[in-house]
N, C-alpha and C positions, 0 to 999 in steps of 0.2 A: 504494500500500500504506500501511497506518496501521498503527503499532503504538501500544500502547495506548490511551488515550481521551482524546482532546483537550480540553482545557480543563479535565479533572478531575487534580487531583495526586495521584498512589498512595500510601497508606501507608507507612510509615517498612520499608526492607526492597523492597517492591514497584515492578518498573520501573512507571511511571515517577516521578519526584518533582521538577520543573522541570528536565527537561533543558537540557542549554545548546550541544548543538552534536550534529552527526552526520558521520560518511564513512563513505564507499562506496569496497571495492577497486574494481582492474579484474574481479578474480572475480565481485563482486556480495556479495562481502560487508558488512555492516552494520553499523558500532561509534558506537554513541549513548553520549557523554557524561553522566552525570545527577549532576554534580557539586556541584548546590545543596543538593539535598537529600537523597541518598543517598551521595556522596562515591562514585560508581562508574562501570564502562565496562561496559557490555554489548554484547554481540556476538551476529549475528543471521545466520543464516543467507541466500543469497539468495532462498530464499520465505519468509522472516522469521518461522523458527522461531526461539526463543532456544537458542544453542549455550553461553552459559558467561557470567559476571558477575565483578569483580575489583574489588579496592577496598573501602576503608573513613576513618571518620574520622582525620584525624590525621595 
């Protein structure tokens, strides 16, 4: 599975913006880091719907 587009960085707001790290529950759930350049955690369902995003600068 791929979530968003490899090698392109998303706009300020849009997953993703160099992410820096991912885990996986035992559920199959998804929580990507994108802490360089959006300062956030998204969380992804196990067929890798986006369920909810948190975080900000500062």
């Amino acid at each position: 599975m791929t979530l968003g587009n490899v090698g392109v960085p998303g706009a300020e707001g849009d997953p993703f913006n160099r992410p820096s790290d991912v885990a996986v529950t035992s559920a199959g759930d998804i929580y990507v880091t994108d802490g360089y350049g959006n300062n956030r955690v998204h969380k992804y369902s196990s067929d890798g719907e986006h369920a909810f995003s948190w975080g900000e600068a500062g």
